[in-house]
C-alpha positions, 0 to 999 in steps of 0.5 A, a space after each residue: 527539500 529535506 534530505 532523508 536517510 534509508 535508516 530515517 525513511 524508504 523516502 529520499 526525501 521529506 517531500 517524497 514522504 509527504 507526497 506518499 501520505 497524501 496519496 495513501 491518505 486519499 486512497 483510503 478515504 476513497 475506498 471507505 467512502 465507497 458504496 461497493 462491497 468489500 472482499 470479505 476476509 477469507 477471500 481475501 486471504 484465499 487470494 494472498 495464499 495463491 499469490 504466495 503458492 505460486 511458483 517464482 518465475 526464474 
């Protein structure tokens, strides 16, 4: 187990890394192998900016 620092990677370490890669690796080629439609852009967008515009809960 290889020791990281936070100037090196978000990770502690090389094996949190790997674990991380392997994970979002197969998470993308899921969603790209999938036969249901994808949010088309401007929607995708709309949802993000009403995620932004509301109010922080204090």
């Amino acid at each position: 187990m290889t020791k990281l620092t936070p100037i090196e990677s978000e990770f502690a370490t090389t094996e949190d890394a790997e674990a991380y890669d392997a994970w979002f690796r197969a998470t993308i080629e899921a969603r790209m192998l999938s036969k249901t439609p994808g949010i088309p852009h401007d929607e995708a967008m709309a949802r993000m900016q009403a995620i932004i515009d509301r109010p922080k809960k204090a």
